[in-house]
N, C-alpha and C positions, 0 to 999 in steps of 0.2 A: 196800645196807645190809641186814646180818641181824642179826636180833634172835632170840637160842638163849632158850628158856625150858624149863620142865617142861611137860605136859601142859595143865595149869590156862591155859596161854600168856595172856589179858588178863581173864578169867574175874573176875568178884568186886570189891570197890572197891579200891582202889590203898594202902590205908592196911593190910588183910588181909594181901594177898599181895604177892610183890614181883617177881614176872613180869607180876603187871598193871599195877604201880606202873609198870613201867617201857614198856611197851606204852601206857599210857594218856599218860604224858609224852613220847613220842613221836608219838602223836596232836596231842596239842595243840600240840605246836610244828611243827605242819604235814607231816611225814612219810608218805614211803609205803617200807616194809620188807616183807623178805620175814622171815617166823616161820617155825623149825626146830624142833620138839618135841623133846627129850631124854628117855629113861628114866632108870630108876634111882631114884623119890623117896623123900627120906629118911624121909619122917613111914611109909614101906609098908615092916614088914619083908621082906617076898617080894621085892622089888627089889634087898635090899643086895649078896646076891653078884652080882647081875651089874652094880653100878652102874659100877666101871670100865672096864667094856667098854664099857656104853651110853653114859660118857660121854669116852671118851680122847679125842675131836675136840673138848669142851670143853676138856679138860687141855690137850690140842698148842694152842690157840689161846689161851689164860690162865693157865695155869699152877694152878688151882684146876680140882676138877670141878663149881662152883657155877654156877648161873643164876640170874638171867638176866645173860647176857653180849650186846655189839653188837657188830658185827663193821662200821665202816665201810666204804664203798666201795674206801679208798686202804689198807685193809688194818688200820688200828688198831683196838684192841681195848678195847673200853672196860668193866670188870665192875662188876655189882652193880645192887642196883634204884637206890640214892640216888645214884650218881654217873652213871647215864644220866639218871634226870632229870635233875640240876643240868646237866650238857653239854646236853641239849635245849632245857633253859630257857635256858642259854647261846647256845646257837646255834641257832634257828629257824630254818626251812627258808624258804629265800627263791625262788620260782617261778623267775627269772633263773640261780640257781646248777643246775648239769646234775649227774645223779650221785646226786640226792633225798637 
């Protein structure tokens, strides 16, 4: 399981940002992920021209170049901070299941 964010990756409280929102909701429902930093961010104009480049492995994998994106094990792709919480809070990571 990877979880793509910006720099900030779980930094700050969850309600601020939304690479922590979704790092920290994945904590709590028990996970262990590997975090991929992406460039590009939007609030730094110095980033804009190269944010396509820094982020086409976001775009080839979502179809946005937004973070944070989860990339599960069996390859699904789940974007945005509120709907990986809500999938975490949906499915909590159960020690028995292999794959984390």
């Amino acid at each position: 399981m990877i979880l793509y964010t910006c720099g900030q990756k779980k930094r700050g409280p969850s309600f601020a940002h939304p690479c922590a929102k979704a790092g920290k909701a994945l904590d709590a429902a028990g996970y262990e992920y590997e975090i991929k930093t992406v460039k590009g961010y939007r609030g730094m104009p110095l980033t804009w021209g190269s944010r396509g480049e820094d982020r086409a492995e976001i775009k080839r994998l979502s179809g946005t170049n937004e973070v944070p994106i989860l990339v599960l094990d069996d390859g699904e792709v789940i974007s945005g901070s509120g709907t990986i919480a809500k999938w975490a809070k949906e499915h909590p990571h159960s020690p028995a299941k292999s794959g984390g």
